[in-house]
N, CA and C atoms as a LAMMPS dump frame, in Angstrom:
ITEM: TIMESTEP
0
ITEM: NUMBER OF ATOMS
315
ITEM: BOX BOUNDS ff ff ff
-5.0000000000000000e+02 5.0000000000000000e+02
-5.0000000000000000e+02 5.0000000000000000e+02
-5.0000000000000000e+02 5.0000000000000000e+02
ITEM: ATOMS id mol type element x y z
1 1 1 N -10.666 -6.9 5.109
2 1 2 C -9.487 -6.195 5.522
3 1 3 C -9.931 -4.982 6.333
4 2 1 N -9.22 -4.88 7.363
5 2 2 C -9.252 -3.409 8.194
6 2 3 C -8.31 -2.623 7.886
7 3 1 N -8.534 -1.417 8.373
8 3 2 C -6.989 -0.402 8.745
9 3 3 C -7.232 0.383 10.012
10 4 1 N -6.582 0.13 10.812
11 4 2 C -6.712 1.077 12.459
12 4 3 C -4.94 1.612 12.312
13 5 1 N -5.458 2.707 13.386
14 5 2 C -3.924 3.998 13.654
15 5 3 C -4.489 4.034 14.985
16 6 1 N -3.316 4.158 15.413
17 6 2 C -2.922 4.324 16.839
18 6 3 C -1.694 5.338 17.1
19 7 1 N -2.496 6.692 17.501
20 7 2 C -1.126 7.834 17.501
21 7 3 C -0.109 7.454 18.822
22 8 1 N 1.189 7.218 18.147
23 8 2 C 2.382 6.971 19.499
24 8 3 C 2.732 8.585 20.147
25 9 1 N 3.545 8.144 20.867
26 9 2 C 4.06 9.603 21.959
27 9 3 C 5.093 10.297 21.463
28 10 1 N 6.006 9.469 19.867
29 10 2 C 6.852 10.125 19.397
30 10 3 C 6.141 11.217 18.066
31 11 1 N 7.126 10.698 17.101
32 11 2 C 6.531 11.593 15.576
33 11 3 C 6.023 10.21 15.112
34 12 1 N 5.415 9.17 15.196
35 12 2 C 4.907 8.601 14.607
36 12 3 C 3.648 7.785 15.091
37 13 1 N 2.847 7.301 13.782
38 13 2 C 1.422 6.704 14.306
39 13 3 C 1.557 5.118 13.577
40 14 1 N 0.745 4.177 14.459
41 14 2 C 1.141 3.211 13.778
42 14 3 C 0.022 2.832 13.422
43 15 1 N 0.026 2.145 11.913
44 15 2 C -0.472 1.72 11.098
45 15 3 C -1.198 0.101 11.277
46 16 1 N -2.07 -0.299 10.996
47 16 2 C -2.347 -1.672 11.471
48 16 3 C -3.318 -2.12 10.298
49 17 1 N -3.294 -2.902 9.619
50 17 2 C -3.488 -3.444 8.32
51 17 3 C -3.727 -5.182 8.141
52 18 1 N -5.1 -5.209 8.764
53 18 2 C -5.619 -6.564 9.256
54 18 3 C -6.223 -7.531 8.059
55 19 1 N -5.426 -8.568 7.866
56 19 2 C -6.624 -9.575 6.793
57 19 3 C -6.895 -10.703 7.306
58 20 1 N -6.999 -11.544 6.807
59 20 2 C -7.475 -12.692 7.234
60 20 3 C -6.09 -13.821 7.25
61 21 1 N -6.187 -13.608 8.841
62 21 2 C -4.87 -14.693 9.213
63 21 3 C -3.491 -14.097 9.332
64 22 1 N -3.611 -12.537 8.657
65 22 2 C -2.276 -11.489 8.97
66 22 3 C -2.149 -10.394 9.698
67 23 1 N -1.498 -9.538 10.023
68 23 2 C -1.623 -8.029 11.158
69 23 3 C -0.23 -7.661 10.419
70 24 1 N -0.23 -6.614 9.882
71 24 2 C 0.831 -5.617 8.868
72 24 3 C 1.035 -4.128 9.648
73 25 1 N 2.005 -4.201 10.906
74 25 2 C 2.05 -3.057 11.663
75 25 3 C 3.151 -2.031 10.985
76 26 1 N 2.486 -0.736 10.384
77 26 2 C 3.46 0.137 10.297
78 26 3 C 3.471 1.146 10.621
79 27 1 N 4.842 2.065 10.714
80 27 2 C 4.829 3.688 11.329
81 27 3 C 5.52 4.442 10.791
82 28 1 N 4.399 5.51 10.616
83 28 2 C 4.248 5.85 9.789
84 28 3 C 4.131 7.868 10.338
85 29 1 N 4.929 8.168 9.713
86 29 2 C 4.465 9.558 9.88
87 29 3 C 2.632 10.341 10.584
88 30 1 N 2.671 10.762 11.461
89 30 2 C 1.362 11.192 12.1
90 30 3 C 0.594 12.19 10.764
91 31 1 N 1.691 13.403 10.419
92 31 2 C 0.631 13.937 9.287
93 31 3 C 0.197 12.945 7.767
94 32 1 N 0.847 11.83 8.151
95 32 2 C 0.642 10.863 6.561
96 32 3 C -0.028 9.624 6.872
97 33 1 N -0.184 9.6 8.201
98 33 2 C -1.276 8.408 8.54
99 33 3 C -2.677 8.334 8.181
100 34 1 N -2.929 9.181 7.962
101 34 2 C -4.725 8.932 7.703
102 34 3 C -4.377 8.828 6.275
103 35 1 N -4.029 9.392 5.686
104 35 2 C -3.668 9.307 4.039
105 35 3 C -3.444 8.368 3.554
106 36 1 N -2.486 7.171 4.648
107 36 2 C -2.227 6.101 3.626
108 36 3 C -3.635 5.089 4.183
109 37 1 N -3.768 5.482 5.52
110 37 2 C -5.003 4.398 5.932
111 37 3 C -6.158 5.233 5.198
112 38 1 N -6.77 5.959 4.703
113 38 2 C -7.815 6.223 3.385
114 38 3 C -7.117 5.263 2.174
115 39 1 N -5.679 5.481 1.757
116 39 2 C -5.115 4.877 0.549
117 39 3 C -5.792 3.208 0.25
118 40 1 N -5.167 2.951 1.529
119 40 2 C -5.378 1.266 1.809
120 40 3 C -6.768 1.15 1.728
121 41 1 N -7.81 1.793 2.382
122 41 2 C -9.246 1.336 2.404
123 41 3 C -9.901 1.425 1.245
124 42 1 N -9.186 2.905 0.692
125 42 2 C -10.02 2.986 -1.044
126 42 3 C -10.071 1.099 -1.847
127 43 1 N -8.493 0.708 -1.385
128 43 2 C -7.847 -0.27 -2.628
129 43 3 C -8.583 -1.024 -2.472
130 44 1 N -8.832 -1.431 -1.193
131 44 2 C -9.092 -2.496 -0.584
132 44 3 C -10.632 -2.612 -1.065
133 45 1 N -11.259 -1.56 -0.918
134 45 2 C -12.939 -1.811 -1.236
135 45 3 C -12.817 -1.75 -2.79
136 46 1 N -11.79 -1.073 -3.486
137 46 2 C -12.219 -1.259 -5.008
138 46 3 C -12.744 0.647 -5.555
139 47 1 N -12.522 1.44 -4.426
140 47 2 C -13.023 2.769 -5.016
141 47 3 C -11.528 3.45 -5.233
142 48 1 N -10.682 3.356 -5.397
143 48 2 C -9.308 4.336 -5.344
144 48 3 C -9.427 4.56 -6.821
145 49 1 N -9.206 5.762 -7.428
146 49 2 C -8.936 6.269 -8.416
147 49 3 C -8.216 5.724 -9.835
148 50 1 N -7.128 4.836 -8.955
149 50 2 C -6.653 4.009 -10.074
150 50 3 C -7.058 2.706 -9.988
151 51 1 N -8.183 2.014 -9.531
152 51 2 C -8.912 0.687 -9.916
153 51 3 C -10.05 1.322 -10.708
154 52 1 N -10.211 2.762 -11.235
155 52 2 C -11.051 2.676 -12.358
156 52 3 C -11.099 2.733 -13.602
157 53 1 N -11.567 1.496 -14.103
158 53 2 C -11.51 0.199 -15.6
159 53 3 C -13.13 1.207 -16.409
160 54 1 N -11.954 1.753 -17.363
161 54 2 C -13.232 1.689 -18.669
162 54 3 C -13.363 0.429 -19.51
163 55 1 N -13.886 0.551 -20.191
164 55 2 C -14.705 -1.288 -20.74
165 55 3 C -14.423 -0.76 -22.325
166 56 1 N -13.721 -1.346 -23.146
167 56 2 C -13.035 -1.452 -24.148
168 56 3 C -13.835 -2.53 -25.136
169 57 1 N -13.921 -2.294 -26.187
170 57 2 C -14.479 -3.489 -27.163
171 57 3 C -13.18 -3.434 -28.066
172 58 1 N -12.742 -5.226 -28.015
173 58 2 C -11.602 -5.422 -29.213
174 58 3 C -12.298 -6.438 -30.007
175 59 1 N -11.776 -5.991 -30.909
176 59 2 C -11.773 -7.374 -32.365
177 59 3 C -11.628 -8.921 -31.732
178 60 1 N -12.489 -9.482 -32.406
179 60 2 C -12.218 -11.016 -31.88
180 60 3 C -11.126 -11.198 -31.993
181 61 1 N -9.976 -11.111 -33.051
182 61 2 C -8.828 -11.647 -33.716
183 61 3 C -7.595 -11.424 -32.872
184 62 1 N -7.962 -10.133 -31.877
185 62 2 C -7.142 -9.557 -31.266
186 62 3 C -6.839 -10.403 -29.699
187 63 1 N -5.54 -10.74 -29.603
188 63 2 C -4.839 -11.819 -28.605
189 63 3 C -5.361 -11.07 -27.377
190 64 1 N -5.4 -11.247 -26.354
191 64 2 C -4.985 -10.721 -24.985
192 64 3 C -3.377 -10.429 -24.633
193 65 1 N -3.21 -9.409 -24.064
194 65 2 C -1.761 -8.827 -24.012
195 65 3 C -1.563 -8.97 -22.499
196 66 1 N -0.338 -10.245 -22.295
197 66 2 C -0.112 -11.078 -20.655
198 66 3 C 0.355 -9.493 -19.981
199 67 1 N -0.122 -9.321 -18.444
200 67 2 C 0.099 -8.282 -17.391
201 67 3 C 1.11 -9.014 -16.894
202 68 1 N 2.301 -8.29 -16.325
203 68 2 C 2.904 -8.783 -15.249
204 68 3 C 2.255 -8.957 -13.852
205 69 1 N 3.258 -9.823 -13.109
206 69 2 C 1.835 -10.116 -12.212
207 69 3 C 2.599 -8.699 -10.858
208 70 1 N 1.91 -7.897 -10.317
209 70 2 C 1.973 -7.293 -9.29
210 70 3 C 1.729 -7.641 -7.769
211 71 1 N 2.752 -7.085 -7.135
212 71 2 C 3.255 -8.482 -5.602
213 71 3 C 1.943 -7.144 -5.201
214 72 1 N 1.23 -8.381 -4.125
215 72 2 C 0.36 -7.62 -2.922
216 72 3 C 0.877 -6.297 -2.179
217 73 1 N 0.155 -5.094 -2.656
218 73 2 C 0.517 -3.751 -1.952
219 73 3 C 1.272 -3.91 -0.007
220 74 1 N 0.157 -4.571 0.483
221 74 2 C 0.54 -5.084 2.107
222 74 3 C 1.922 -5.349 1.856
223 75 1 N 2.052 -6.486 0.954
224 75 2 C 3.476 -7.381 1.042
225 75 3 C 4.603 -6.151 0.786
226 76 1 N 4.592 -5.713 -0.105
227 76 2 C 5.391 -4.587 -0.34
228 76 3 C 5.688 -4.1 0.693
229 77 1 N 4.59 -3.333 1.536
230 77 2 C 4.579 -2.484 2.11
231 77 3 C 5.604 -3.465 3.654
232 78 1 N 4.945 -4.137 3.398
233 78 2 C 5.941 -5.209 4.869
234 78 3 C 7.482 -5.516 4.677
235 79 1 N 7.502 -5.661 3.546
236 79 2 C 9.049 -5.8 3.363
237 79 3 C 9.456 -5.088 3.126
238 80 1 N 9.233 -3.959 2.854
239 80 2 C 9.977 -2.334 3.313
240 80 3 C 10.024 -2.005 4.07
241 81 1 N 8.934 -2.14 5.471
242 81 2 C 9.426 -1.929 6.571
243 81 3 C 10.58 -2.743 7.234
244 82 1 N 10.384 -4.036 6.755
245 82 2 C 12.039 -4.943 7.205
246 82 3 C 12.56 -4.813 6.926
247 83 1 N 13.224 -3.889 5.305
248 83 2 C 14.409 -3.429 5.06
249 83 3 C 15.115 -2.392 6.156
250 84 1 N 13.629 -1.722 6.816
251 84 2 C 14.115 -0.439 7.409
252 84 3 C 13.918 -0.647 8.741
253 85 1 N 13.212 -1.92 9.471
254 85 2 C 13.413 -2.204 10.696
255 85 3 C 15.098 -2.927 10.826
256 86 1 N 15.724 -3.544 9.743
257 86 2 C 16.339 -4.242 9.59
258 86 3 C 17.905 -3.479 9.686
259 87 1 N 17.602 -2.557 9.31
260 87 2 C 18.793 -0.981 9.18
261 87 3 C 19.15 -0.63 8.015
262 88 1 N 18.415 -1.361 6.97
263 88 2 C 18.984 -1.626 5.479
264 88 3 C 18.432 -0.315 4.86
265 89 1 N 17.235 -0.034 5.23
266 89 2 C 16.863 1.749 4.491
267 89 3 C 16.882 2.543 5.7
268 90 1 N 17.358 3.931 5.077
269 90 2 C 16.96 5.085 6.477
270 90 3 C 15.632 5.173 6.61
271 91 1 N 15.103 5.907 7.513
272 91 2 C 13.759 6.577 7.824
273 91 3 C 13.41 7.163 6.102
274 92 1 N 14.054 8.068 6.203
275 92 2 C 13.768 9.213 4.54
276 92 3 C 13.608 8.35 3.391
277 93 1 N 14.705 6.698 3.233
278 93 2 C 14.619 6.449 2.102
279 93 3 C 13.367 5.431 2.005
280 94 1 N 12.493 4.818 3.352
281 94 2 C 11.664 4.273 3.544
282 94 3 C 10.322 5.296 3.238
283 95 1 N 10.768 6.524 3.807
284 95 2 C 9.274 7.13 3.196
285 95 3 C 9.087 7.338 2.027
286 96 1 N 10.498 7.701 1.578
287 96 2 C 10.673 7.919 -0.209
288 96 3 C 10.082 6.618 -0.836
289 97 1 N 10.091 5.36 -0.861
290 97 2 C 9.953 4.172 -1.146
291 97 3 C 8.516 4.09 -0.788
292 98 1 N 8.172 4.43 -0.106
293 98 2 C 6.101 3.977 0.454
294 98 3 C 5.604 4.778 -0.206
295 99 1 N 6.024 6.52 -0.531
296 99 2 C 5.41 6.747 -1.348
297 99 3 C 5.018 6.562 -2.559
298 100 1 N 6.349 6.29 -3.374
299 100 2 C 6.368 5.431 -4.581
300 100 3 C 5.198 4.615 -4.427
301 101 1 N 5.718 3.734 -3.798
302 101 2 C 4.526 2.239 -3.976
303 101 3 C 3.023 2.339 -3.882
304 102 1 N 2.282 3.65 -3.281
305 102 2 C 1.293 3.757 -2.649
306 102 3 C 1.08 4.635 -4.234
307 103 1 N 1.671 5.369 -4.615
308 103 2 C 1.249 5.965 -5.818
309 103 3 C 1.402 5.324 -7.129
310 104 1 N 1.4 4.165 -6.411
311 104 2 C 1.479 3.275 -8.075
312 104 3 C 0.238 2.683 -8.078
313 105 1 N -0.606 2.864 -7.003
314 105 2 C -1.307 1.952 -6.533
315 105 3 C -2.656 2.685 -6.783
């Protein structure tokens, strides 16, 4: 996975979020662009703050407790922008919403 920014001529920079076989273009505030493209690269390599797993010893007897399963950060992040390319969120309630998601992350 990559992440490239490309500053536009308005208030925003766009975001570009490359995997294999996809391109995830978003825009994104200029002072919050590097922030989320650090966000994305931490996840992506496995160093972000919240992928770090302490190592636990349980009792044999003790079940495994099922995770819900969590949709792909990208995906999220893409279908929020179609809510809001779409007219369905404002600007504000789209940033309100990325931040959420990026801080869950």
């Amino acid at each position: 996975m990559s992440v490239t920014t490309k500053r536009g001529l308005g208030l925003q920079t766009k975001v570009h979020v490359i995997t294999s076989g996809n391109t995830i273009e978003m825009r994104i505030a200029h002072k919050e662009a590097e922030q989320v493209r650090e966000v994305l690269m931490q996840l992506a390599s496995g160093t972000h703050p919240s992928q770090t797993y302490s190592v636990a010893v349980e009792s044999p007897a003790a079940a495994p407790t099922p995770t819900p399963a969590v949709p792909d950060l990208a995906a999220q992040l893409q279908q929020l922008a179609s809510l809001r390319d779409a007219g369905i969120l404002t600007e504000d309630e789209f940033a309100a919403k990325k931040a959420d998601i990026l801080s869950r992350f």
